[in-house]
C-alpha positions, 0 to 999 in steps of 0.5 A: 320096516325092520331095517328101519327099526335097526337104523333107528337102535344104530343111531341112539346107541351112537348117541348113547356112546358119544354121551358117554364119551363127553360125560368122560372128558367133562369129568376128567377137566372138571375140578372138584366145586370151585377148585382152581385149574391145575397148570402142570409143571416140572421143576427146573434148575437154576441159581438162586440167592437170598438177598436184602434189599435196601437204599443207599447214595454214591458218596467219597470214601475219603472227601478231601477238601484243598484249602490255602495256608494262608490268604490271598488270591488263586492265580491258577487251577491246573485240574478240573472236575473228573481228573486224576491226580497224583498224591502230591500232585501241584493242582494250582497256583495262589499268590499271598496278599502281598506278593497279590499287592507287588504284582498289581502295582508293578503293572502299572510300571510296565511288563519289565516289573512285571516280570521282575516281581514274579521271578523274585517273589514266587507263587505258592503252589497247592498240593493234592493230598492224596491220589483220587479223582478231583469231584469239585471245583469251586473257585476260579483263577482271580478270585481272592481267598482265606485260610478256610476257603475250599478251593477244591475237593478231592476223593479217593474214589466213589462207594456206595453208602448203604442204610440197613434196618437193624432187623436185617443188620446182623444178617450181613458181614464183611465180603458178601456180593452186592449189586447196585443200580442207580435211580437215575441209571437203572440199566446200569448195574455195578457189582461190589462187596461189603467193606465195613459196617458202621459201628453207631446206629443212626435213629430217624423217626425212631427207625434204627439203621447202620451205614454199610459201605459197598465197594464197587469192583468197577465204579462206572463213569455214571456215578456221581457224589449223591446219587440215589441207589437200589442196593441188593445184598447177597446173603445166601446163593446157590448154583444149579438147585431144583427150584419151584415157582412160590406159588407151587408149595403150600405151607400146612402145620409146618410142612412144606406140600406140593401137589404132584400129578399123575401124567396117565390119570391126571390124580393129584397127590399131596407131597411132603417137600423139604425147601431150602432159601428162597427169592421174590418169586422161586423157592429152592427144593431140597428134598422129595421131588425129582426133575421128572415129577409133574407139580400142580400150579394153581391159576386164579385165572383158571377156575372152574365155577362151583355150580351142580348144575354143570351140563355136557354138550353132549346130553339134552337139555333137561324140561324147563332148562334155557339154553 
């Protein structure tokens, strides 16, 4: 009978010790009422740059347009769209209206006058006027022509044209990076610089905007005149900072504040931090951290319900509570 009153005082101070126990880890998990969960983490270190983002189009920085001197027909084009050419390159061959004339009647005398009239009266020849890439044709050999016809088009080379709010136009100057990714390409992505910014400001819908040019280090074989682009301009960038996600820094009368926990005893702590630039999604720290501390990151997806009547599973269900 005594041995089984021991047995008994065994068994309720087990119960007694894993009460305790689960009273503990319950405790030590649980956030203060409706608090969200911490996800602990360390900084990092990385690059980070502060840019400005706008809209832009793939344009010719210098558009040349090839037009006759006179009037009369193209005999020949020897380029076509997407070929380099030289400055001063013979990109075609017209005939005027009356060498046009000689040459159509000595056809129907036979090839002989043919030949005579085109070795007495000779073609015009059309000049490239600078060296660049040929972007349009518009005419074909046959076809009769004026002064003001546009035969071809010529561009030095493609740029991107950027459209900056006047909010964010005195933030750029002349050299800083830029990154460009095209709407209909958007895998590729061209590096450049900032190479002028317009003087006059444009006013659509009583919006203000400046035209800044960016000039591609490389201009890809996908460009083309009048795409749409994304176009990221560099303001700022720094190499290997202590970095911090956004949502880990908090903003309080001023201050910037992180949320340091102890590893050993879980306690948080507020610290005061000094923050440098930031991006879309990190923000540098300067000051007030090491790369050993353990930042709280709260989780709206974590959160612990703001009840006091929060039970362990390892105590009974008190009279009258459904289970």
């Amino acid at each position: 009978m005594k041995s089984r009153k021991v047995i008994i005082i065994i068994v309720m101070l087990l119960f007694a010790a894993a009460a305790i126990i689960g009273i503990y880890f319950f405790n030590k998990s649980q956030n203060r009422e409706g608090e969200a969960a911490c996800l602990p983490l360390k900084p990092s270190r990385g690059d980070i740059s502060l840019v400005i983002s706008c809209n832009g189009t793939v344009e010719p920085r210098n558009r040349l347009e090839i037009k006759p001197a006179i009037s009369g027909r193209v005999e020949k084009i020897l380029v076509d769209e997407g070929y380099n050419v030289r400055a001063g390159q013979i990109v075609a061959w017209m005939s005027s209206e009356e060498r046009a004339a000689l040459i159509d009647a000595a056809r129907a005398q036979g090839k002989d006058s043919v030949k005579y009239w085109e070795e007495t009266y000779k073609p015009i020849p059309l000049l490239s006027p600078i060296a660049g890439t040929i972007i349009v044709r518009d005419i074909e050999p046959g076809q009769s022509v004026t002064s003001s016809s546009v035969i071809l088009v010529v561009s030095d080379r493609l740029i991107v044209r950027a459209v900056v709010d006047e909010t964010d136009i005195g933030k750029i100057r002349s050299g800083q990076r830029a990154r460009v990714s095209l709407d209909a390409y958007p895998e590729v992505i061209a590096t450049g610089s900032v190479a002028h910014i317009s003087y006059e400001s444009t006013v659509v819908n009583n919006v203000t905007t400046y035209e800044v040019d960016i000039i591609p280090e490389r201009v890809p074989d996908v460009f083309r005149s009048g795409m749409t682009a994304d176009i990221s301009i560099i303001q700022t960038e720094k190499k290997n900072v202590m970095t911090l996600p956004l949502s880990a820094v908090s903003r309080e009368n001023g201050r910037s504040l992180v949320t340091v926990v102890d590893e050993k005893t879980g306690r948080r702590m507020a610290r005061q931090v000094t923050t440098g630039i930031t991006d879309d999604s990190i923000i540098e720290i300067v000051s007030g951290l090491s790369s050993g501390d353990s930042v709280c990151m709260a989780s709206d997806n974590l959160v612990i319900p703001a009840s006091k009547n929060l039970d362990s599973p390892f105590l009974p269900k008190r009279p009258g509570k459904k289970k």
